[in-house]
N, C-alpha and C positions, 0 to 999 in steps of 0.2 A: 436089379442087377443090370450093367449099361453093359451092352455089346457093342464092339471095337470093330467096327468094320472097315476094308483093307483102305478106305479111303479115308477115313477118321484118323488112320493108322500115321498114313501121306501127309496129311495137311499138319498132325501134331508134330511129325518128324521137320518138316520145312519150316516150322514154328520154333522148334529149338535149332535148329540148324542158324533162321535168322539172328534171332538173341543170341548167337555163338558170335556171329558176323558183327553183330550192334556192338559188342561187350569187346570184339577185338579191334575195332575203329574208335570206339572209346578211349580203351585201350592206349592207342598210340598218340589218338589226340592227348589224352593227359600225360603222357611223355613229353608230348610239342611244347605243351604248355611249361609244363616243368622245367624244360631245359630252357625256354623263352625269358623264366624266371631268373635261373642261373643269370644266364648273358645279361638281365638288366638289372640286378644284384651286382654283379662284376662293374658294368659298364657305371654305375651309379659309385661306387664305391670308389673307381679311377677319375670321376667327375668331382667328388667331392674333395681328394688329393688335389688336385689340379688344381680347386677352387680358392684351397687353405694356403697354394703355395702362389697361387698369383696375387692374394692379396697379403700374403708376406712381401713377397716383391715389391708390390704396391708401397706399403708402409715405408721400406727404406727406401722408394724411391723418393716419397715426400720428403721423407727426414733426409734427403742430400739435394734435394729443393730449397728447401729452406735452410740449409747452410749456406749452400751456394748464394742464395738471395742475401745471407747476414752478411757474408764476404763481402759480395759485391756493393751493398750497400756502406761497408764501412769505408768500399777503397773511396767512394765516390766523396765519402766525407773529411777523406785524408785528403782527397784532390782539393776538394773547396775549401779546407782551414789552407793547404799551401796556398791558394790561386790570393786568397785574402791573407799571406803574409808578406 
């Protein structure tokens, strides 16, 4: 049979007292974290929008690159059959 003397009593109670303390800094930590996820879930999510619409942009910018270039290239050929007619 263990007898519980008042000081056995002291150091078990400041033993769950701490683990109370550990479990609720835990606790918030894994809140921080959580919500840390959120924001780069979101923030990740608005990166990859951004990235699909700048290289759409992209795309039609070429393709009026390269009209621009055919244009210019045929004026310069209308130029040089006049210059040799």
């Amino acid at each position: 049979m263990t007898v519980l003397t008042a000081q056995s009593i002291v150091i078990a109670m400041d033993s769950l007292e701490q683990a109370a303390k550990d479990l609720e800094r835990l606790e918030h930590q894994l809140k921080a974290l959580l919500e840390q996820c959120r924001k780069l879930r979101e923030e990740n999510l608005s990166l990859q929008n951004r990235q699909e619409s700048l290289v759409a942009e992209r795309a039609s910018l070429v393709s009026k690159n390269e009209e621009a270039r055919t244009k210019v290239e045929a004026m310069i050929n209308r130029l040089k059959a006049l210059e040799q007619s």
